[in-house]
C-alpha positions as CSV (number, residue, x, y, z in Angstrom):
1,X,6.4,0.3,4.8
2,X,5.7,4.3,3.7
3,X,9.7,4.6,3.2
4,X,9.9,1.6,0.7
5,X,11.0,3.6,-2.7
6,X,8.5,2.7,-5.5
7,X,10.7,3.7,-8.0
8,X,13.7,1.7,-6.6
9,X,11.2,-1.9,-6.9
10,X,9.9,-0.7,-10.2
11,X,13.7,-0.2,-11.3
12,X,14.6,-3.9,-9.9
13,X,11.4,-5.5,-11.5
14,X,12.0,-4.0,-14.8
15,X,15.7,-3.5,-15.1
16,X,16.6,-7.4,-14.6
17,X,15.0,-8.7,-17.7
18,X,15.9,-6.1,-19.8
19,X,19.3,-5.9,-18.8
20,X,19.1,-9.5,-19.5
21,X,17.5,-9.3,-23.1
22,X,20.2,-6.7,-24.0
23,X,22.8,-8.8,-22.7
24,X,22.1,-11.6,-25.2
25,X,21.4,-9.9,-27.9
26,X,24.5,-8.0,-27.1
27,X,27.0,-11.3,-26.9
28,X,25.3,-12.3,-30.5
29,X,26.2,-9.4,-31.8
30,X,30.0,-9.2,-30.5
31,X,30.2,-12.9,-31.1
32,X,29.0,-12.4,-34.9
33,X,31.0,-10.7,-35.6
34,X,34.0,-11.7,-34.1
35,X,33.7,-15.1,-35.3
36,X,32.7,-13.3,-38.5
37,X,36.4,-11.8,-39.1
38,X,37.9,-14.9,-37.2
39,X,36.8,-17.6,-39.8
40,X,37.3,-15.3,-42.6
41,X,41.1,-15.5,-41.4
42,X,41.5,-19.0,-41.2
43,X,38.8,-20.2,-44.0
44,X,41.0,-21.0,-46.6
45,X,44.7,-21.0,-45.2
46,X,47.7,-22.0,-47.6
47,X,46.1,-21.8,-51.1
48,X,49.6,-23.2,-52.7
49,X,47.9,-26.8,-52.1
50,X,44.8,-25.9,-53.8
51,X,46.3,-24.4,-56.8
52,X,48.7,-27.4,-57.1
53,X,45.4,-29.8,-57.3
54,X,46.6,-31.9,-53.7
55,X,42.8,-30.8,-52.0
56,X,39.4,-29.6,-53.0
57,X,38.9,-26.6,-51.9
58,X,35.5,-27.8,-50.2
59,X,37.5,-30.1,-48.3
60,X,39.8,-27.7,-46.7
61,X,37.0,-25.3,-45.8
62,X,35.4,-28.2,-43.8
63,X,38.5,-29.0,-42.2
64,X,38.7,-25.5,-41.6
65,X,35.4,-24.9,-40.1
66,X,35.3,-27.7,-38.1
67,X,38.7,-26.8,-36.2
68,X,37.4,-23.1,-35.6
69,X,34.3,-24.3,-34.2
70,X,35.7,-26.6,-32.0
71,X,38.6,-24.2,-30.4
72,X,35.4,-22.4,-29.9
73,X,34.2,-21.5,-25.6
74,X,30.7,-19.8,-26.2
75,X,29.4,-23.0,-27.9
76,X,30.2,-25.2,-24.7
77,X,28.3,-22.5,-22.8
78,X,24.9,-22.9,-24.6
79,X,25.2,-20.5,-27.5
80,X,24.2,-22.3,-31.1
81,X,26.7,-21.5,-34.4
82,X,25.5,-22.6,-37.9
83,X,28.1,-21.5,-40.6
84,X,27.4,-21.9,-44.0
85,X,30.0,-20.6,-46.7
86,X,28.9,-20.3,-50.5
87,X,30.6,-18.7,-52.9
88,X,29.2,-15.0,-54.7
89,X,27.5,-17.1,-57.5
90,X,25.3,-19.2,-54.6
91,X,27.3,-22.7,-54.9
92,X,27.4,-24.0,-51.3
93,X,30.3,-25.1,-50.2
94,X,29.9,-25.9,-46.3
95,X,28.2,-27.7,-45.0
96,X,28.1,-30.0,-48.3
97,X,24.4,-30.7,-50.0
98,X,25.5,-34.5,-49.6
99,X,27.4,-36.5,-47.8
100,X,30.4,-38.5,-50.3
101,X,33.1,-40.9,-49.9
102,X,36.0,-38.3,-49.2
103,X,38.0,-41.0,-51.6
104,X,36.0,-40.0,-54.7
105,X,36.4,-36.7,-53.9
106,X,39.8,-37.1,-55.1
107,X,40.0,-37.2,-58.6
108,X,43.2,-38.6,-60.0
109,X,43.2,-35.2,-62.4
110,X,45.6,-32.9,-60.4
111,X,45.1,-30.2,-63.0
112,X,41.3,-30.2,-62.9
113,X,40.9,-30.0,-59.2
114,X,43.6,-26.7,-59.5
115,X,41.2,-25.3,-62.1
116,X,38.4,-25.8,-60.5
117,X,39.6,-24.3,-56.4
118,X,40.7,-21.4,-58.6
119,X,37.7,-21.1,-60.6
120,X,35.8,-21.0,-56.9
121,X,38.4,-18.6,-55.6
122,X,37.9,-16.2,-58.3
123,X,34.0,-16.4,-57.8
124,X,34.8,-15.2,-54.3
125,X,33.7,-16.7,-51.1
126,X,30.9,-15.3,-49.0
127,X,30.4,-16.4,-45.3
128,X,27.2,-16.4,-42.7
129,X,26.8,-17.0,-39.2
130,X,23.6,-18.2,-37.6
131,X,24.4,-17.3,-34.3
132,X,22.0,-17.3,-31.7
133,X,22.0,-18.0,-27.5
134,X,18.5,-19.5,-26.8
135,X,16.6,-18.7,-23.4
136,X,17.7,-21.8,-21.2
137,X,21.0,-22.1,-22.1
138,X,24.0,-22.2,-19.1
139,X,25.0,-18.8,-20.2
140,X,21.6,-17.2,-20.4
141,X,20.9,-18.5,-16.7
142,X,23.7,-17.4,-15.4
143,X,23.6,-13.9,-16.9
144,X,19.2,-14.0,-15.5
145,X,20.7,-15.3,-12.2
146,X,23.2,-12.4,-12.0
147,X,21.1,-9.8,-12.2
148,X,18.1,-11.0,-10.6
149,X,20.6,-11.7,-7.6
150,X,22.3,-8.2,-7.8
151,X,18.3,-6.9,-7.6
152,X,17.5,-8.9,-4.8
153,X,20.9,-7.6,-3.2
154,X,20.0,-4.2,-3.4
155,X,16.1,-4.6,-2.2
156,X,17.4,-6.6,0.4
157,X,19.9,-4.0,1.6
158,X,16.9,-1.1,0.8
159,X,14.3,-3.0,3.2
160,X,17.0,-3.3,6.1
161,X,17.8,1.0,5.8
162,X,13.4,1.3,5.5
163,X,13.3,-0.9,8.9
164,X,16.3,0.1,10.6
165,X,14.5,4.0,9.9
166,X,10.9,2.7,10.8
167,X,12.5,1.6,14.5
168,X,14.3,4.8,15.1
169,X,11.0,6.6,14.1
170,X,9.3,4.1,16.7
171,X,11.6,4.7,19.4
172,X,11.0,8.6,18.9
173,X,7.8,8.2,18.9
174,X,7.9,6.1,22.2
175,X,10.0,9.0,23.7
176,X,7.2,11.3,22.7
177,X,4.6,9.9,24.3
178,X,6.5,9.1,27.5
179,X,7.4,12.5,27.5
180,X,3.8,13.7,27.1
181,X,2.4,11.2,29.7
182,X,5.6,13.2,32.5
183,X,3.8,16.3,31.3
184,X,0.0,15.2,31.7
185,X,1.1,13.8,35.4
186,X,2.2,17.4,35.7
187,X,-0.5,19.0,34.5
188,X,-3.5,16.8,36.8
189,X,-0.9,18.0,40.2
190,X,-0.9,21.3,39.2
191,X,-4.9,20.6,38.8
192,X,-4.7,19.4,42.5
193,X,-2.9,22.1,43.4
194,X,-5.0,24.8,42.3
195,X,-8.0,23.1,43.5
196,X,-7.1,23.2,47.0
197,X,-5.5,26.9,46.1
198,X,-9.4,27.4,45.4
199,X,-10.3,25.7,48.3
200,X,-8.5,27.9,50.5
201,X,-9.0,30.9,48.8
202,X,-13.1,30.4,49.2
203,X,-12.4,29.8,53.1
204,X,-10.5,33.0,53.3
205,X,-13.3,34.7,51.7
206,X,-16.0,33.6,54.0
207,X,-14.1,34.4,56.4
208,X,-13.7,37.6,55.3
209,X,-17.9,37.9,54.7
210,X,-17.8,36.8,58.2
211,X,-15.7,40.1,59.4
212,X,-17.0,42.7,57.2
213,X,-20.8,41.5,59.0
214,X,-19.2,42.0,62.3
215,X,-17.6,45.3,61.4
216,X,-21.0,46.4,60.0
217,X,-22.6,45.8,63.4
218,X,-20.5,47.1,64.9
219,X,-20.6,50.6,63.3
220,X,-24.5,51.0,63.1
221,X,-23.6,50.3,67.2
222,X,-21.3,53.0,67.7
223,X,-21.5,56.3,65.8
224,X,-18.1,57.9,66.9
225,X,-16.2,54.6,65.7
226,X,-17.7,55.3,62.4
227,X,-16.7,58.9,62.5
228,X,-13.5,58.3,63.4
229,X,-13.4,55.3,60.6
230,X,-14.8,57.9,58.0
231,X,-12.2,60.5,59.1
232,X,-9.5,57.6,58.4
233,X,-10.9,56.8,55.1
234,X,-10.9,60.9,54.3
235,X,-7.7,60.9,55.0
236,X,-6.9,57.6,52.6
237,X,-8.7,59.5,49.9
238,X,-6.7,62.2,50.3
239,X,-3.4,59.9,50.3
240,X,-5.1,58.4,46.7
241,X,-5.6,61.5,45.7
242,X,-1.6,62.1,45.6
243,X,-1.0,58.8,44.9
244,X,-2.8,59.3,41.8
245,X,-1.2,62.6,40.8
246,X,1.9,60.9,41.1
247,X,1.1,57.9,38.5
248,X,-0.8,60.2,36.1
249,X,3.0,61.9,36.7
250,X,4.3,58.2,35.9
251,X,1.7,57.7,32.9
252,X,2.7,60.7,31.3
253,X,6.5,60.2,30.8
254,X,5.6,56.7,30.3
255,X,3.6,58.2,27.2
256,X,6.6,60.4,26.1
257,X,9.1,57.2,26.3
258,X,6.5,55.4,24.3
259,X,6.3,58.6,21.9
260,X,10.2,58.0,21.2
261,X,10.1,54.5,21.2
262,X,7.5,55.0,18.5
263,X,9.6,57.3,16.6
264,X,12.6,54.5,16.7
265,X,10.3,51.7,15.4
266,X,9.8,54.0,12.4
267,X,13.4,54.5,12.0
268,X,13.6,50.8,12.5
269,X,10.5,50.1,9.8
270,X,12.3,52.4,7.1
271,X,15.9,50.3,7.8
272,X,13.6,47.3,7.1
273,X,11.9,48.8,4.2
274,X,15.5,49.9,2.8
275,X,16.6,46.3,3.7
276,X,14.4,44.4,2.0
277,X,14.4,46.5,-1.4
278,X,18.0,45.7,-1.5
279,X,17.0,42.1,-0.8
280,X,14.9,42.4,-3.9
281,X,16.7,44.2,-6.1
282,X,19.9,41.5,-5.1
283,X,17.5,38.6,-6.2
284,X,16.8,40.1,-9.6
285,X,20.1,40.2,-10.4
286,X,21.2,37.0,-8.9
287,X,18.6,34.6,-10.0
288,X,16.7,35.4,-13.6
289,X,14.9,32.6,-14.0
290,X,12.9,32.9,-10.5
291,X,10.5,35.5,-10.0
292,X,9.8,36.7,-5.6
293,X,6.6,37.7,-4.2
294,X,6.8,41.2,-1.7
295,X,5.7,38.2,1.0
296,X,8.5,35.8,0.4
297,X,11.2,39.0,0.3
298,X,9.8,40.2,3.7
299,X,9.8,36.4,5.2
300,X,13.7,36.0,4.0
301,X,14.3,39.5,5.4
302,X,13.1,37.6,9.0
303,X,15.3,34.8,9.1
304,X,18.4,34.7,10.9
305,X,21.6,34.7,9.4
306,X,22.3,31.1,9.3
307,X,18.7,29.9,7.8
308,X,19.3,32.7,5.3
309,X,22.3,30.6,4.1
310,X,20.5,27.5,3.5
311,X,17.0,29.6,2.2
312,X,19.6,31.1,-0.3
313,X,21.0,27.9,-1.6
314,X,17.5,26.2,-1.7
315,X,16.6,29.6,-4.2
316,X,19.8,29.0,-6.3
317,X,19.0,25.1,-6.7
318,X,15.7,26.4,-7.4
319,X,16.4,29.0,-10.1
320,X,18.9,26.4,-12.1
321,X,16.9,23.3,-12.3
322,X,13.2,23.0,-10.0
323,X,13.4,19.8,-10.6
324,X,16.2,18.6,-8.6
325,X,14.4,20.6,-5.8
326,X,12.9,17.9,-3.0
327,X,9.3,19.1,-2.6
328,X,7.9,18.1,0.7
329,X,4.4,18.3,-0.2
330,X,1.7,20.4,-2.0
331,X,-0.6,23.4,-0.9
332,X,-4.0,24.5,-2.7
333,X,-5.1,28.1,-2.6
334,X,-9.0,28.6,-2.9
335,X,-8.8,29.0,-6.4
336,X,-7.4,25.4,-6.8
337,X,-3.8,27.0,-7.6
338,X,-0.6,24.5,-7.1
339,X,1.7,25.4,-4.3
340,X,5.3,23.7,-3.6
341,X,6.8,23.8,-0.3
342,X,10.1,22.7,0.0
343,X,12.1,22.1,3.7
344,X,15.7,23.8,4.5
345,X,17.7,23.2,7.4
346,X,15.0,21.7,9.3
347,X,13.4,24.8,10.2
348,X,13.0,27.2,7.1
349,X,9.8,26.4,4.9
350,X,10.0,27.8,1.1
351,X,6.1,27.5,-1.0
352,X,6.6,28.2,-4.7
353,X,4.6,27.7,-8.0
354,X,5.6,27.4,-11.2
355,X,4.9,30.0,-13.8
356,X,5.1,29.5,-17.6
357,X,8.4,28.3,-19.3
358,X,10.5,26.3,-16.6
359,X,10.8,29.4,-15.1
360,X,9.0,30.0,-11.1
361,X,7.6,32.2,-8.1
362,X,8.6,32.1,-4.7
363,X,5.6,33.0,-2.9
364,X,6.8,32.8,1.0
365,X,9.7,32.3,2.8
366,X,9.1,31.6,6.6
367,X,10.1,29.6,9.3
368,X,8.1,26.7,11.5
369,X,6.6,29.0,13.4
370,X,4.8,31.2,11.2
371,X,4.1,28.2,9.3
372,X,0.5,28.5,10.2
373,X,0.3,31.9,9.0
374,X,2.1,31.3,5.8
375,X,-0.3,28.6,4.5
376,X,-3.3,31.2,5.5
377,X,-1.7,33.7,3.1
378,X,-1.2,30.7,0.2
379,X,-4.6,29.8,0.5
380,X,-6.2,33.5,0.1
381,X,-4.4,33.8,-3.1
């Protein structure tokens, strides 16, 4: 379960409430004030009829208000309206104080119900909303069901990538060690093999004791035969002799090839030299936020061409933002100092450390193989 992404859970245990909390409060808002500007529209209506003393003006805004709360969707899906409309000077005209006889509402004065609906229009009409969509409500679950589902949805589809990588990591590491197991059986044969190589070879020798103690009697028996054998062994001497003229012959132009093969690993070390001041001199110019340690020009200078590529875009990621840089793990010097190292093409391995600003070092550049050597160097700084 190491490739499970802790910030993925933590964004789908966090994200679904919030997004949820914002989403309510977000459909009060639009709702408030679109139902704000609606009602305002359709409050009064045709004020001819007021003026002409046919309906209280309290009665129409009722009516009114009733009508646009009804033709209303967002209240059938759990979300609570209260309007009350009052005019500037704080008379309340909706919802009424008390409950009357709409007949004696009616007064049989024309005139005085016209002067009072345009007394209230002059005062000017004020409208509020008490708007709110409780926890519980249809809409509310469905919105909390929505994005707790899309959560799940993406966990569920994270956990089957994390195990559908956890079995191809098992199967490689199944191949490994069946490949290791063919190369142990190897090994113990070649074991057997050399064994009875040793075998042999110790029979040969005893054999060979077995001669030399023969030949040794048999020259302290006869004194010509080791004469003759010491004339022989003169005459091999002298044939060493030569022999050995001729390789000191050998040794000596060997020495003068190595004498010029010396000379053309200088040249060599100065084309290197030359090489990797132009390397440095190339970064300074190219990258200004990223400093490079004489180790980490020399590594890059060792690469081959196509991990030189990928080293180089790794620096240029590097020098515009570190942080979008995927650091593979840390390293520690003696002195407790923080080394990076960062993985390109596979291969290459890249240790920084950051320096003051947002600005940073490259320490090494190297490859897996001098790996070991690299991380020797970091941790004598």
């Amino acid at each position: 379960m190491r490739h499970i992404s802790l910030r993925l859970l933590t964004l789908c245990v966090i994200l679904p409430p919030a997004l949820y909390i914002l989403s309510l409060q977000g459909i009060e808002t639009y709702a408030r004030s679109s139902y704000q500007q609606q009602l305002e529209s359709v409050l009064v209506g045709d004020a001819q009829l007021l003026l002409e003393g046919r309906e209280q003006l309290d009665d129409r805004i009722a009516g009114n208000v009733r009508r646009f709360v009804e033709h209303l969707s967002l209240p059938r899906w759990g979300l609570v309206l209260h309007v009350h409309v009052a005019t500037e000077t704080g008379r309340m005209l909706y919802p009424a104080l008390m409950a009357t006889d709409p007949q004696a509402l009616v007064p049989e004065d024309r005139a005085a119900v016209a002067a009072e609906n345009f007394r209230l229009l002059q005062e000017g009409l004020r409208v509020e909303l008490d708007l709110r969509l409780p926890h519980g409500s249809l809409l509310a679950n469905l919105l909390l069901t929505l994005y707790l589902g899309a959560a799940l949805l993406v966990m569920g589809i994270h956990y089957r990538r994390v195990m559908q990588q956890a079995s191809r990591e098992e199967a490689q590491s199944k191949d490994f060690l069946q490949r290791m197991e063919r190369l142990s059986q190897r090994h113990r044969e070649l074991l057997k093999s050399l064994a009875a190589e040793k075998a042999r070879l110790a029979k040969d020798l005893d054999a060979a004791r077995g001669e030399l103690a023969t030949r040794q009697a048999s020259a302290h028996s006869n004194e010509e035969a080791m004469i003759e054998e010491i004339e022989a062994l003169e005459g091999q001497i002298e044939e060493n002799l030569d022999r050995q003229i001729r390789q000191e012959e050998e040794i000596q132009a060997l020495k003068d090839k190595l004498a010029e093969l010396e000379r053309e690993s200088s040249r060599v070390a100065g084309a290197k030299k030359r090489s990797r001041q132009d390397t440095g001199k190339r970064f300074a110019a190219l990258y200004k936020e990223t400093r490079f340690h004489p180790r980490a020009i020399e590594g890059f200078d060792d690469l081959p061409e196509d991990l030189k590529l990928r080293c180089e875009e790794t620096i240029n990621l590097l020098d515009r933002d570190p942080d979008q840089v995927t650091v593979k793990r840390k390293v520690f010097s003696k002195s407790r100092e923080t080394f990076f190292e960062v993985v390109f093409a596979y291969r290459g391995r890249l240790y920084f450390r950051k320096t003051a600003g947002r600005g940073v070092e490259v320490v090494v550049i190297g490859s897996k193989n001098s790996q070991d050597r690299d991380l020797v160097f970091l941790e004598s700084l």
